[in-house]
mmCIF file of the N, C-alpha and C atoms, coordinates in Angstrom:
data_MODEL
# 
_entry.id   MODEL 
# 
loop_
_atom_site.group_PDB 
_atom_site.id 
_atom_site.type_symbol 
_atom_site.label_atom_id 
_atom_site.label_alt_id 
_atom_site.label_comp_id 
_atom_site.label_asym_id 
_atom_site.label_entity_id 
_atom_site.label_seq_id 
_atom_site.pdbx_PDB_ins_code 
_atom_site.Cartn_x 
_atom_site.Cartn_y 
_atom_site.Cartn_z 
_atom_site.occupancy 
_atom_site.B_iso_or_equiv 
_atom_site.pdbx_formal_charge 
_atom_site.auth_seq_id 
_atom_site.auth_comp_id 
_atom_site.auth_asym_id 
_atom_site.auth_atom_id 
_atom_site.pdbx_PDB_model_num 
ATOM 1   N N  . UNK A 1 1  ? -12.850 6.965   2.188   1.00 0.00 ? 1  UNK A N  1 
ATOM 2   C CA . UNK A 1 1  ? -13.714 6.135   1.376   1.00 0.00 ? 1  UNK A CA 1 
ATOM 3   C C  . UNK A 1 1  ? -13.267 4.672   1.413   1.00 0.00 ? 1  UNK A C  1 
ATOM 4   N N  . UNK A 1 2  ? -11.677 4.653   1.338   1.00 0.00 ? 2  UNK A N  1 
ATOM 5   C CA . UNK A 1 2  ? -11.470 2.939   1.605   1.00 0.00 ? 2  UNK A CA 1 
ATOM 6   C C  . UNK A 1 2  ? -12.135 2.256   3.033   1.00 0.00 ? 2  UNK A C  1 
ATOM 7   N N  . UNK A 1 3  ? -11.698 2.833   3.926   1.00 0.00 ? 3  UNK A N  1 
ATOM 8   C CA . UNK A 1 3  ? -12.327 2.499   5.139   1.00 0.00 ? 3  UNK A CA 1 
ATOM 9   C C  . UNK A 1 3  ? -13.689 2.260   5.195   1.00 0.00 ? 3  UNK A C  1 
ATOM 10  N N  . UNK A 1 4  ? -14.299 2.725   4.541   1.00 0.00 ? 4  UNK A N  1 
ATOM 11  C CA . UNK A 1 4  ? -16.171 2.837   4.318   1.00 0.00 ? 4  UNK A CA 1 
ATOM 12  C C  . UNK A 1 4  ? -16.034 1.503   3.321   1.00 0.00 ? 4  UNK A C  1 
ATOM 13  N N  . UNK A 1 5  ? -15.760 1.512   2.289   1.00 0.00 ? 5  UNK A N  1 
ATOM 14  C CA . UNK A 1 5  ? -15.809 0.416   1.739   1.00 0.00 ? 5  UNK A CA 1 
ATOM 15  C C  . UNK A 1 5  ? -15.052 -1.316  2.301   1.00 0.00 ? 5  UNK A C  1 
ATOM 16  N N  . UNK A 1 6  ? -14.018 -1.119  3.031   1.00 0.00 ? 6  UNK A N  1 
ATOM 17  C CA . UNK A 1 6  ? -13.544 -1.991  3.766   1.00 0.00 ? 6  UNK A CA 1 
ATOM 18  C C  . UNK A 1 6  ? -14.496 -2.550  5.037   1.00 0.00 ? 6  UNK A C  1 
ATOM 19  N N  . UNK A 1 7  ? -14.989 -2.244  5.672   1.00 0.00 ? 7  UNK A N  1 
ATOM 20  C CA . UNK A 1 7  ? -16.223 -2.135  6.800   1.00 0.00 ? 7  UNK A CA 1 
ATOM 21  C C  . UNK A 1 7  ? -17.082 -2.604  6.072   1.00 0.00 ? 7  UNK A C  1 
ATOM 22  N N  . UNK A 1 8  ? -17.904 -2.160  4.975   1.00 0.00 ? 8  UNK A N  1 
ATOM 23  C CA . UNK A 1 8  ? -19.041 -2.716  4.538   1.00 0.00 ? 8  UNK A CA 1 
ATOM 24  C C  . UNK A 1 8  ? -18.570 -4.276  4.012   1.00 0.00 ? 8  UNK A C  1 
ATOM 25  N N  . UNK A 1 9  ? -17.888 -4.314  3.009   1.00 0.00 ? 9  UNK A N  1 
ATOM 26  C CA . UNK A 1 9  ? -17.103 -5.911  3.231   1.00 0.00 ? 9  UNK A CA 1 
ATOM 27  C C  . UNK A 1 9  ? -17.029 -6.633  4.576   1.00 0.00 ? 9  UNK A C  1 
ATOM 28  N N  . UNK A 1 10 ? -16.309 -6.143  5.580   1.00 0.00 ? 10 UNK A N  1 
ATOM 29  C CA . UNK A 1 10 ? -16.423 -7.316  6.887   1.00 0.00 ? 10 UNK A CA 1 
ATOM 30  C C  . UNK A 1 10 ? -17.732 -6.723  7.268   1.00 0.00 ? 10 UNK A C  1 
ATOM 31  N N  . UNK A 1 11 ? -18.594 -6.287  6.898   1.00 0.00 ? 11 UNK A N  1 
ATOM 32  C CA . UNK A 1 11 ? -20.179 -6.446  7.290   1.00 0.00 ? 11 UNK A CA 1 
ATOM 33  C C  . UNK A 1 11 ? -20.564 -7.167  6.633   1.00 0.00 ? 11 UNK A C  1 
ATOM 34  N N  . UNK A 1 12 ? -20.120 -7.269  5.816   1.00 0.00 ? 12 UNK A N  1 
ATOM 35  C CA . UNK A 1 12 ? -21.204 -8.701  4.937   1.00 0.00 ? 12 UNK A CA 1 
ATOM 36  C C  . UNK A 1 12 ? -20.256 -9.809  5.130   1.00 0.00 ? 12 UNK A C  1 
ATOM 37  N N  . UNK A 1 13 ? -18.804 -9.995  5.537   1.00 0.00 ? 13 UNK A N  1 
ATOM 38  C CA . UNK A 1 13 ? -18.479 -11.339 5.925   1.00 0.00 ? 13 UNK A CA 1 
ATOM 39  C C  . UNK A 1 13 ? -19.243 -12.029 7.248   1.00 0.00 ? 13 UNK A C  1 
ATOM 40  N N  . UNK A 1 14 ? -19.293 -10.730 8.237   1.00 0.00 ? 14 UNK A N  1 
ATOM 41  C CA . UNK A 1 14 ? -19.909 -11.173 9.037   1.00 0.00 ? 14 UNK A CA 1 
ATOM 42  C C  . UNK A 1 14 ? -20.979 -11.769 9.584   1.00 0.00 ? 14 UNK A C  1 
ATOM 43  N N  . UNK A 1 15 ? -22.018 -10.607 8.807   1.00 0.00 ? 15 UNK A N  1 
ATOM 44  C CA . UNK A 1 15 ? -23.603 -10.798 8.807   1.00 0.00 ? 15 UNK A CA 1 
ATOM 45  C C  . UNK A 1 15 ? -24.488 -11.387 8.186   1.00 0.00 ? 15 UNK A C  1 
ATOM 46  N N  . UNK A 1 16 ? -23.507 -11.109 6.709   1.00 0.00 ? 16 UNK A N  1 
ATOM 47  C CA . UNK A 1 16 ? -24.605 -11.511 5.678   1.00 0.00 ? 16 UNK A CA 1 
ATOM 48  C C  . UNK A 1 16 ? -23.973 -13.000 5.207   1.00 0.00 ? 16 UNK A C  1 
ATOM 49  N N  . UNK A 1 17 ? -22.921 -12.779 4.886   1.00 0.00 ? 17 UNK A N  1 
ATOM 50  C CA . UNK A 1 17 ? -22.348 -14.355 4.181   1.00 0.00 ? 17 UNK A CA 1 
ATOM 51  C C  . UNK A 1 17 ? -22.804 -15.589 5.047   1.00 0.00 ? 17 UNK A C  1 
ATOM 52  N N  . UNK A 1 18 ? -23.004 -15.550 6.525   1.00 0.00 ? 18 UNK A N  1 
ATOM 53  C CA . UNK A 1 18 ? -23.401 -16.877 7.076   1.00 0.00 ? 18 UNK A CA 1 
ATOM 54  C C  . UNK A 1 18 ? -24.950 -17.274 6.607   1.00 0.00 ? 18 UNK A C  1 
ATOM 55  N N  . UNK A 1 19 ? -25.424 -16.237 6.117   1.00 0.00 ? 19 UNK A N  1 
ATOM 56  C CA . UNK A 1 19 ? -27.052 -16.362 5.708   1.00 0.00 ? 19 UNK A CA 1 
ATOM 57  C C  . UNK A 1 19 ? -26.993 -16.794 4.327   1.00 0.00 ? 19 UNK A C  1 
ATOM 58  N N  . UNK A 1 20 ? -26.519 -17.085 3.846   1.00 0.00 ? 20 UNK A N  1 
ATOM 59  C CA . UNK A 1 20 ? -26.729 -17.592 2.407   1.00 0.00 ? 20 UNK A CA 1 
ATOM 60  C C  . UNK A 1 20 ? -26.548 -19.300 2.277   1.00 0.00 ? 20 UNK A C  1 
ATOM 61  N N  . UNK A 1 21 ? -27.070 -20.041 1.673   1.00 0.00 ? 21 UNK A N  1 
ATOM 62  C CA . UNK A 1 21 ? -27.648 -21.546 1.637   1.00 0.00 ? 21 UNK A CA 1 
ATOM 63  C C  . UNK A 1 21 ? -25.994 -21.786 1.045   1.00 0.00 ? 21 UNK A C  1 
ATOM 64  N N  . UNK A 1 22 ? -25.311 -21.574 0.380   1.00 0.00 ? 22 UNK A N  1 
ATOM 65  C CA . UNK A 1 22 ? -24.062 -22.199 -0.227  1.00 0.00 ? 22 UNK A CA 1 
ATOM 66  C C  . UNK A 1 22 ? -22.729 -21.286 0.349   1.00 0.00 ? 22 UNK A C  1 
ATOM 67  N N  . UNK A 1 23 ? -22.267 -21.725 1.127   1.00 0.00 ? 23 UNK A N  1 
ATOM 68  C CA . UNK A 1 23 ? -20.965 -20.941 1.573   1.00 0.00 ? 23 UNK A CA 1 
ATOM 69  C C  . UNK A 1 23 ? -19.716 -20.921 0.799   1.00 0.00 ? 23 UNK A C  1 
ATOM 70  N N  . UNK A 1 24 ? -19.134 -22.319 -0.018  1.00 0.00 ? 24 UNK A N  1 
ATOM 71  C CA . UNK A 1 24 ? -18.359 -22.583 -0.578  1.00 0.00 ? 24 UNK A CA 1 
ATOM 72  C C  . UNK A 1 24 ? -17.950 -21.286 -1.598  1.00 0.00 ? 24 UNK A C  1 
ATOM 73  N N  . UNK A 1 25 ? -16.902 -21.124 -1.752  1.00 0.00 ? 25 UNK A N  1 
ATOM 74  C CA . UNK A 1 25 ? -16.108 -20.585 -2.616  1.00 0.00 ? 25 UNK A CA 1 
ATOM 75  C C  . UNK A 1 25 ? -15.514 -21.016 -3.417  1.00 0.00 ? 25 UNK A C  1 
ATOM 76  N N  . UNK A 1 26 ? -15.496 -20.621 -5.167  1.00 0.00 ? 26 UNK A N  1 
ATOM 77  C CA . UNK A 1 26 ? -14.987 -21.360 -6.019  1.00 0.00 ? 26 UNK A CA 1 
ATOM 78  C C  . UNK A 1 26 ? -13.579 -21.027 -6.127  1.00 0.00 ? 26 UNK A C  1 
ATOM 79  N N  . UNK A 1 27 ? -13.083 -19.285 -5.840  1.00 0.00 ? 27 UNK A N  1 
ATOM 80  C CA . UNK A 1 27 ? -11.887 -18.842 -5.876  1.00 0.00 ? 27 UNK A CA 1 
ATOM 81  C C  . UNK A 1 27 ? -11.148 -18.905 -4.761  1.00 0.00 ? 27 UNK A C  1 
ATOM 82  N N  . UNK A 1 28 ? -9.680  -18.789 -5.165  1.00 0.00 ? 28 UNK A N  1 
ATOM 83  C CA . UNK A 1 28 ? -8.901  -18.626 -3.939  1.00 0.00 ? 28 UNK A CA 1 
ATOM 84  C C  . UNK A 1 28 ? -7.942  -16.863 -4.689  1.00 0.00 ? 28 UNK A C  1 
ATOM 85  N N  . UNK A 1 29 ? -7.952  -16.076 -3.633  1.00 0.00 ? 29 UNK A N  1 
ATOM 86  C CA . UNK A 1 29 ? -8.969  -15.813 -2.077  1.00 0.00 ? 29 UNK A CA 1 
ATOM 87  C C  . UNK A 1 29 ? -10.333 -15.774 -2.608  1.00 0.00 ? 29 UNK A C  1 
ATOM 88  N N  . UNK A 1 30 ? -11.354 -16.033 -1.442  1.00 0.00 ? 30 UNK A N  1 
ATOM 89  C CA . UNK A 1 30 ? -12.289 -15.623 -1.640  1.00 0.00 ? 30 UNK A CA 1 
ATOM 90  C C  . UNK A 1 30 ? -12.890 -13.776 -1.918  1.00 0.00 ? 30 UNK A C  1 
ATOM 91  N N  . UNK A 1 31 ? -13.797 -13.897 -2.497  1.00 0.00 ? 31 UNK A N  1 
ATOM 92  C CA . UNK A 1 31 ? -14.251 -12.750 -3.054  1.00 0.00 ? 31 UNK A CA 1 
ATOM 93  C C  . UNK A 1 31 ? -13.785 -11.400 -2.434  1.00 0.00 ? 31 UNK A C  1 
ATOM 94  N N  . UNK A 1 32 ? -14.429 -11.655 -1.061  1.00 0.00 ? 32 UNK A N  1 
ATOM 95  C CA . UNK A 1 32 ? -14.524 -10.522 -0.190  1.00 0.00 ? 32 UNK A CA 1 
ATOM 96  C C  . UNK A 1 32 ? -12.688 -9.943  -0.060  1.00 0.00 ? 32 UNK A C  1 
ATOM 97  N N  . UNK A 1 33 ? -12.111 -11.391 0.146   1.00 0.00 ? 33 UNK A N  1 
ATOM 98  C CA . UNK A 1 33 ? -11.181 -11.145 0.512   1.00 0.00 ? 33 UNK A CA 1 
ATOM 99  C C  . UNK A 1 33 ? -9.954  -10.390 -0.810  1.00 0.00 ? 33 UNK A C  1 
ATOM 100 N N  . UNK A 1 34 ? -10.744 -10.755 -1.774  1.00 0.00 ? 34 UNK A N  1 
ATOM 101 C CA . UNK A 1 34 ? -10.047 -10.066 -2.867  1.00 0.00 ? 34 UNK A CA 1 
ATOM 102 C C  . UNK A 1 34 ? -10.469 -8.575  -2.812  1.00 0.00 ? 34 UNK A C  1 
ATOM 103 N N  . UNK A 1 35 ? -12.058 -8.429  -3.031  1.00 0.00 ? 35 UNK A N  1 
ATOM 104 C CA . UNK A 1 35 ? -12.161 -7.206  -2.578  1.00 0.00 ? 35 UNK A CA 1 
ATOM 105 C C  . UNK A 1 35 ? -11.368 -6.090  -1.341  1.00 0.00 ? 35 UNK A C  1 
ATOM 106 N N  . UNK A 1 36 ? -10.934 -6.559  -0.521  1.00 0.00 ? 36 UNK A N  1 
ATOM 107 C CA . UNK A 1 36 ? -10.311 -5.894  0.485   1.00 0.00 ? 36 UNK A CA 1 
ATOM 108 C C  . UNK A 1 36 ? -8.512  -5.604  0.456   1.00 0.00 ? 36 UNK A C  1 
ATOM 109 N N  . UNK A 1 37 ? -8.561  -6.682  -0.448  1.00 0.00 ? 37 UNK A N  1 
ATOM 110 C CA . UNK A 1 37 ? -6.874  -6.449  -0.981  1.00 0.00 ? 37 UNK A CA 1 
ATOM 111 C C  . UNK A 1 37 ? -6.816  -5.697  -2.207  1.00 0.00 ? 37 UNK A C  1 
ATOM 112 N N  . UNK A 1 38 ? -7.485  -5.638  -3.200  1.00 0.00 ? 38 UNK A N  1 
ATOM 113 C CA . UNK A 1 38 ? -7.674  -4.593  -4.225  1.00 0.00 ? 38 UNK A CA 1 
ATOM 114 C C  . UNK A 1 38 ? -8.237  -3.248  -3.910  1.00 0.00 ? 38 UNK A C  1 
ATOM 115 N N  . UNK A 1 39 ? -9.509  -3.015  -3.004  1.00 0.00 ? 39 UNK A N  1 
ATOM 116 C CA . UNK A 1 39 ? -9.471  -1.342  -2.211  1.00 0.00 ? 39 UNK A CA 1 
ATOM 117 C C  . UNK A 1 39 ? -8.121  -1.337  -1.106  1.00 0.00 ? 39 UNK A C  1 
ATOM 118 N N  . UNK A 1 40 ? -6.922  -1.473  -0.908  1.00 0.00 ? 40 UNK A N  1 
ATOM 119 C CA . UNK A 1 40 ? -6.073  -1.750  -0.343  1.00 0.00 ? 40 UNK A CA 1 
ATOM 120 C C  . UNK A 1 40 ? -5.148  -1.175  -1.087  1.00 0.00 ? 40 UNK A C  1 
ATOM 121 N N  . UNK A 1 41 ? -4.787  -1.895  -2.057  1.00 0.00 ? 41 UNK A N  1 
ATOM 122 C CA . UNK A 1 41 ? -3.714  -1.654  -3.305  1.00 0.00 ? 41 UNK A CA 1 
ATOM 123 C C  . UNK A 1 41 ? -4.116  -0.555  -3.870  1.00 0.00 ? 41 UNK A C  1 
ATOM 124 N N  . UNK A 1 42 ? -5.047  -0.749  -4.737  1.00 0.00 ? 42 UNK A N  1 
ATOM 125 C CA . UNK A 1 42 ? -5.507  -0.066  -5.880  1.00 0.00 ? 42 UNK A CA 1 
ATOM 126 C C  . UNK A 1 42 ? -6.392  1.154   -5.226  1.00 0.00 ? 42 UNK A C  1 
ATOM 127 N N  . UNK A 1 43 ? -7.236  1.530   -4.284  1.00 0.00 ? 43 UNK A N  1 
ATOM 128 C CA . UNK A 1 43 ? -7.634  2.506   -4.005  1.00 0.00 ? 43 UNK A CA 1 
ATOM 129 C C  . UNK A 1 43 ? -9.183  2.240   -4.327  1.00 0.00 ? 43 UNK A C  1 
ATOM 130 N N  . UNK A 1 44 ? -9.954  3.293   -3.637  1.00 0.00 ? 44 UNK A N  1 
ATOM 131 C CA . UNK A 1 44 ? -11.725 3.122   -3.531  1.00 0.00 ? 44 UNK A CA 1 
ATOM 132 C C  . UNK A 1 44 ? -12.534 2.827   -5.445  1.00 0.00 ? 44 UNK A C  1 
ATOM 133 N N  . UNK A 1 45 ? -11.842 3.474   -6.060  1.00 0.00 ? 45 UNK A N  1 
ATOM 134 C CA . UNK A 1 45 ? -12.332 3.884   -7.465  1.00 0.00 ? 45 UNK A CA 1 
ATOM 135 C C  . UNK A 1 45 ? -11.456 2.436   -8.290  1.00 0.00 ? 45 UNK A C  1 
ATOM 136 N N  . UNK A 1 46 ? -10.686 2.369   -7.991  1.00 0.00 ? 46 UNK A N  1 
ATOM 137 C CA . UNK A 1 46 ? -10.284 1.009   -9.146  1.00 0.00 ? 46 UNK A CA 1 
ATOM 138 C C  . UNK A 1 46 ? -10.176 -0.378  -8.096  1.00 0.00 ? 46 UNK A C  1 
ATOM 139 N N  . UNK A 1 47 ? -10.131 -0.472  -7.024  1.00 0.00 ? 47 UNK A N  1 
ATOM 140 C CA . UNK A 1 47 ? -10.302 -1.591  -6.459  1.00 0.00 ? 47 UNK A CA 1 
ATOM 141 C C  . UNK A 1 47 ? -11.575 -2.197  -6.193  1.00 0.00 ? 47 UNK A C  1 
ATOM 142 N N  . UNK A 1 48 ? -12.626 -1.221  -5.805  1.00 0.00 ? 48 UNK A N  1 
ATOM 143 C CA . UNK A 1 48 ? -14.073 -1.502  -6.486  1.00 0.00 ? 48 UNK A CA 1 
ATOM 144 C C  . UNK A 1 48 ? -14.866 -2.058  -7.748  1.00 0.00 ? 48 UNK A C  1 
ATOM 145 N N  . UNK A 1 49 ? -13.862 -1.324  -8.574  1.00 0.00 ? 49 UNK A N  1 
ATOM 146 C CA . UNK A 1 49 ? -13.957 -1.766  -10.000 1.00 0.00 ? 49 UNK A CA 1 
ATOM 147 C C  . UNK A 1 49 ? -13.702 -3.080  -10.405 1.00 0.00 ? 49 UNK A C  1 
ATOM 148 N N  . UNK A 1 50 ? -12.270 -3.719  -9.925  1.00 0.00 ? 50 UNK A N  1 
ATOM 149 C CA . UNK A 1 50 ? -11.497 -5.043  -9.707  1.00 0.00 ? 50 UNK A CA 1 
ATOM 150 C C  . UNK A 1 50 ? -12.441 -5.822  -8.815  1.00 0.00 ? 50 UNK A C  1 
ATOM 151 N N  . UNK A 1 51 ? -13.404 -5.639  -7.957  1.00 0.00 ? 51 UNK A N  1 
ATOM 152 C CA . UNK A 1 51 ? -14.071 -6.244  -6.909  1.00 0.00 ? 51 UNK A CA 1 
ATOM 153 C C  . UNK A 1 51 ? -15.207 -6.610  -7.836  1.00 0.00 ? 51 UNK A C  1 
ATOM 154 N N  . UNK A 1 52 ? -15.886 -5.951  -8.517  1.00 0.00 ? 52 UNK A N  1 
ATOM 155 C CA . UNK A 1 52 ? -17.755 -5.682  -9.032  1.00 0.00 ? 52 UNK A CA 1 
ATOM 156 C C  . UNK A 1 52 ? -16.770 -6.638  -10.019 1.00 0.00 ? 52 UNK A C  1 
ATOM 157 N N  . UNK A 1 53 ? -16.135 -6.722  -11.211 1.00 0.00 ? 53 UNK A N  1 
ATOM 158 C CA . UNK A 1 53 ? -15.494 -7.429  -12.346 1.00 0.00 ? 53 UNK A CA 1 
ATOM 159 C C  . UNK A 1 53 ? -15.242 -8.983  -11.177 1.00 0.00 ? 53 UNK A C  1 
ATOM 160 N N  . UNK A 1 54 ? -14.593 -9.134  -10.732 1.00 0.00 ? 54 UNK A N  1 
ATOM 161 C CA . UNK A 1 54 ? -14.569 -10.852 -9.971  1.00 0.00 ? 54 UNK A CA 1 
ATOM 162 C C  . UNK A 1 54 ? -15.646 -11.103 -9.772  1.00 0.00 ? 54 UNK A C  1 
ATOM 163 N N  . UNK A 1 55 ? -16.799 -10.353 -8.595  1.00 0.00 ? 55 UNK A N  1 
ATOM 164 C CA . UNK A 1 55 ? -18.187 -11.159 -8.450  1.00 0.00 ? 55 UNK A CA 1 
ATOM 165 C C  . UNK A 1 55 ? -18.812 -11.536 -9.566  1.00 0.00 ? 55 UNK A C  1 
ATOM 166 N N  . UNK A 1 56 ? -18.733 -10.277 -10.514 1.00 0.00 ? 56 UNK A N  1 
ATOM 167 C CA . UNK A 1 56 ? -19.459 -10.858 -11.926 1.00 0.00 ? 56 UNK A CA 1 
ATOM 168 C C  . UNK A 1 56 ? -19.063 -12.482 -12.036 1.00 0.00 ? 56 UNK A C  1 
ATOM 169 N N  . UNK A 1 57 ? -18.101 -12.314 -12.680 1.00 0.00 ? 57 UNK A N  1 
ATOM 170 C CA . UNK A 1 57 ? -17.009 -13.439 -12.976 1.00 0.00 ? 57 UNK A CA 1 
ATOM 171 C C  . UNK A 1 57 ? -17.276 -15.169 -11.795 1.00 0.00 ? 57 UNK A C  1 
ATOM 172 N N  . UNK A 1 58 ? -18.432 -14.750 -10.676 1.00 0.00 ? 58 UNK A N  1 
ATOM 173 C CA . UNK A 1 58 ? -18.046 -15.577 -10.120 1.00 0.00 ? 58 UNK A CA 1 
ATOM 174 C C  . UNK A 1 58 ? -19.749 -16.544 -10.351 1.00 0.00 ? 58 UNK A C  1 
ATOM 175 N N  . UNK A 1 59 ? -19.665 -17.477 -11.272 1.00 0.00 ? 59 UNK A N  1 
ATOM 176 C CA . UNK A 1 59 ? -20.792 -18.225 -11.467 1.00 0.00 ? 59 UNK A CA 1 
ATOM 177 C C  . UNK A 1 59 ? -20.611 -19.542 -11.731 1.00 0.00 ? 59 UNK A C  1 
ATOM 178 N N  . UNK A 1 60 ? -21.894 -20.400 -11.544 1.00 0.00 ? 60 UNK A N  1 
ATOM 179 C CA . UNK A 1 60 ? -21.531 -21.969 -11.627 1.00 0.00 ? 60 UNK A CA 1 
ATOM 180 C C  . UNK A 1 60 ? -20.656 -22.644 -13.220 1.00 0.00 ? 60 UNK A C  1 
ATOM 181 N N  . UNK A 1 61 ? -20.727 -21.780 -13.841 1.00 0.00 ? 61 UNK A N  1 
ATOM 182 C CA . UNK A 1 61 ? -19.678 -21.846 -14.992 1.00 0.00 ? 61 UNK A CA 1 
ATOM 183 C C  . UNK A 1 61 ? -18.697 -21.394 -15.110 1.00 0.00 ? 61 UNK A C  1 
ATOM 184 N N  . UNK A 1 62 ? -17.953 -21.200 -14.035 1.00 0.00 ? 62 UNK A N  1 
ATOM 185 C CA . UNK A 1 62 ? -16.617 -20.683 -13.737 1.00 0.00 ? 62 UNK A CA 1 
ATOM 186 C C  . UNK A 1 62 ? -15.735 -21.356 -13.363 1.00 0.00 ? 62 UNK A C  1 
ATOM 187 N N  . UNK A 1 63 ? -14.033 -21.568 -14.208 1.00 0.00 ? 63 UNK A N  1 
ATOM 188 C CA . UNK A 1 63 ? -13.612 -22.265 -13.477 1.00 0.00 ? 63 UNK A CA 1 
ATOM 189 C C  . UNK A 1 63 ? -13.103 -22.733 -11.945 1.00 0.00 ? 63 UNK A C  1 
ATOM 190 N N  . UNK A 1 64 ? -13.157 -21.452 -11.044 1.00 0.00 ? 64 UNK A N  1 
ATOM 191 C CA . UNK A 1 64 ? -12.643 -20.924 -10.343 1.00 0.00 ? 64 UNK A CA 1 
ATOM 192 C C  . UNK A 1 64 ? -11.000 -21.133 -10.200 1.00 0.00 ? 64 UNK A C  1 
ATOM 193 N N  . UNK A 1 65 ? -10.512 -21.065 -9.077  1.00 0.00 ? 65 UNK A N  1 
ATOM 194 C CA . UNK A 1 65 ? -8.977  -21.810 -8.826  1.00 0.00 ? 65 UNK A CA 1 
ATOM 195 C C  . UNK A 1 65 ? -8.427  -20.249 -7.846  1.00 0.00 ? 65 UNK A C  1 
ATOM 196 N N  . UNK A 1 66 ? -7.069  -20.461 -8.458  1.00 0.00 ? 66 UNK A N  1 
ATOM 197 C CA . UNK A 1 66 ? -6.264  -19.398 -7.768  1.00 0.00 ? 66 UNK A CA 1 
ATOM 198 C C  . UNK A 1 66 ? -6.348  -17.947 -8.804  1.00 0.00 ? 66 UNK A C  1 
ATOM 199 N N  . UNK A 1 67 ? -7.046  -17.128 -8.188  1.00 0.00 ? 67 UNK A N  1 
ATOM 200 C CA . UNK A 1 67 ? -7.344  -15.859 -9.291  1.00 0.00 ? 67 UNK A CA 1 
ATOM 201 C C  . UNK A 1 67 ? -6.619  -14.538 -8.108  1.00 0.00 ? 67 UNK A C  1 
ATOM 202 N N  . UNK A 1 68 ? -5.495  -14.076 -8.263  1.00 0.00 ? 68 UNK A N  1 
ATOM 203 C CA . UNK A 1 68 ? -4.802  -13.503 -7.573  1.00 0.00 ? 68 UNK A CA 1 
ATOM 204 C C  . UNK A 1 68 ? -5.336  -11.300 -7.427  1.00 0.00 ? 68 UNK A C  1 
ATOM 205 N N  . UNK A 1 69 ? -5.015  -10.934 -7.218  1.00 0.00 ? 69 UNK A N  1 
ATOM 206 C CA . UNK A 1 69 ? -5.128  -9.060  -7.459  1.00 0.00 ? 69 UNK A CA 1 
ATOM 207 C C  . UNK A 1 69 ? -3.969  -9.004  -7.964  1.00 0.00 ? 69 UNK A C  1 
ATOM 208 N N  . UNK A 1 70 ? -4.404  -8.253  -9.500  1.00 0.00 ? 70 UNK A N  1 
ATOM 209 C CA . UNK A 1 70 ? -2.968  -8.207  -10.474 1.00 0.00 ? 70 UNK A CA 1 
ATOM 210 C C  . UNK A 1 70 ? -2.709  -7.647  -9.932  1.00 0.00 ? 70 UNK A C  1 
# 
């Protein structure tokens, strides 16, 4: 299941993220890339969880900065 979920991430770094009008990232790492280090660490069921909680989190009222995988 990590692997399935890891793949679909670099499918959308690949495919989909160049298609979107604003590329910039407010966080460091970027999203995806947090996502892939938290299903990494933490496993399919709570690193997913840690992934869906940051995107939320990621809006023009955000401070962004350095937001690490506890």
């Amino acid at each position: 299941m990590k692997k399935i979920l890891i793949y679909l991430i670099k499918f959308y770094r690949k495919y989909l993220s160049p298609l979107k009008i604003t590329t910039h990232c407010i966080y460091t790492p970027t999203c995806s890339e947090y996502g892939i280090e938290a299903i990494e660490k933490y496993g399919a069921f709570k690193g997913t969880i840690l992934t869906v909680w940051r995107v939320l989190r990621c809006n023009p009222f955000a401070k962004g900065g350095y937001d690490p995988v506890p």
